[in-house]
N, C-alpha and C positions, 0 to 999 in steps of 0.2 A: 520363788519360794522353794529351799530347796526340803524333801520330807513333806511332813506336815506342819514342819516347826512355826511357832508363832510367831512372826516379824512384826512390831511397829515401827514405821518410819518419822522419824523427827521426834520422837520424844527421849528424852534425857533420863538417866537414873534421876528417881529422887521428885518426879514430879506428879505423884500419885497414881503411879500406874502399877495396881494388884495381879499379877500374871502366877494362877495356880499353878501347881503343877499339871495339874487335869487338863489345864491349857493348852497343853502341847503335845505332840506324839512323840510315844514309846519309842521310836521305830523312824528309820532314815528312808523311807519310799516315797518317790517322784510319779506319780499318774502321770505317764508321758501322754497320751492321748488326749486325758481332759487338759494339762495344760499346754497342748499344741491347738486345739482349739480355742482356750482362751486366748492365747497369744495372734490368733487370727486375727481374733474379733476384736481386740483392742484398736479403739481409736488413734489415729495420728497424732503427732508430736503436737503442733499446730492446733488441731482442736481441743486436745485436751486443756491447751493453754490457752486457749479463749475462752471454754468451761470456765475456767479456774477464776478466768478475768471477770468474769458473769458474775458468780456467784462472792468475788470481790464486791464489787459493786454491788451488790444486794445483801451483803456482809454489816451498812451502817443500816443504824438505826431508823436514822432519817429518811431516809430515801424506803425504807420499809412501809412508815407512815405514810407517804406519797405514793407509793405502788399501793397498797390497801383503798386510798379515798380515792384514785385512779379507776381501782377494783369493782368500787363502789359506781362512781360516777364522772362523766366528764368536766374538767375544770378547767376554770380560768386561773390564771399567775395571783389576781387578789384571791378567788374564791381559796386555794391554796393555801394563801394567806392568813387567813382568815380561821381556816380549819386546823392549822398545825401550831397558829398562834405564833408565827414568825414571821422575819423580813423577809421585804419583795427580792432582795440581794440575795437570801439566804437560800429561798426556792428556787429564785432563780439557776443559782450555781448549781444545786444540786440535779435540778432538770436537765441542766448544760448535762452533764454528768449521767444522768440518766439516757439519754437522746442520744449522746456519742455510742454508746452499747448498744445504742437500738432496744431499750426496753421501752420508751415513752414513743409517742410521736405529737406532734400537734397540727393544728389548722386556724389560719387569720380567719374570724368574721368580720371583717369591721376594720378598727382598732382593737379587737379583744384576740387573744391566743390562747385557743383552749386545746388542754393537753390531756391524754388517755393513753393507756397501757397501746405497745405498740402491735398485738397482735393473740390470738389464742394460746400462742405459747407460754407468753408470760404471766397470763390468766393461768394456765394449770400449774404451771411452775410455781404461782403466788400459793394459788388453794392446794396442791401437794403438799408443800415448805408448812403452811398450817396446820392444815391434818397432820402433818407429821410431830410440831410442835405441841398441838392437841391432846394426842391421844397418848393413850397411860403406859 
């Protein structure tokens, strides 16, 4: 960012996007120190792109609902079922889906496969993403 000037990336004239004048600086100056520190500390190519892929994947709606009763409590594929008022296909695919990201994980008792968030991270990541949704 060169200045202070305002950049958005990927948005197009014309698609609601109000940018005051106040929005921007007067004045063409580069903080070379704060942004050589930023530029340290920026993550790799790679992780950002796996971020990106994460929060893909936690992007549908569905799969929101099922990270949430996860949230809540361990399930089985019917209990699943049951609770989101869908097909056994239809969970299923999206656990597929959840499981390859490594947000879900499960375990056989039996014949039963019961599935839970695959770890604390996803636990904060869920109630962050909420609170953030929540509040005013």
């Amino acid at each position: 960012m060169n200045g202070c000037s305002f950049i958005v990336v990927g948005v197009e004239v014309g698609m609601g996007l109000d940018v005051k004048e106040n929005d921007i600086c007067e004045v063409n100056y580069v903080h070379e120190s704060v942004v050589q520190e930023v530029r340290s500390r920026m993550p790799a190519t790679h992780e950002v792109e796996q971020l990106a892929a994460l929060f893909k994947v936690m992007g549908d709606p569905t799969r929101i609902r099922i990270i949430k009763a996860l949230f809540l409590h361990e399930l089985c594929v019917c209990d699943l079922t049951t609770v989101l008022g869908m097909t056994q296909s239809a969970v299923s695919h999206q656990l597929r889906v959840l499981r390859d990201h490594r947000l879900v994980k499960f375990r056989r008792d039996g014949k039963i496969v019961f599935y839970a968030l695959d770890d604390q991270h996803i636990i904060n990541l869920f109630r962050e993403g909420l609170a953030h949704v929540l509040h005013d």
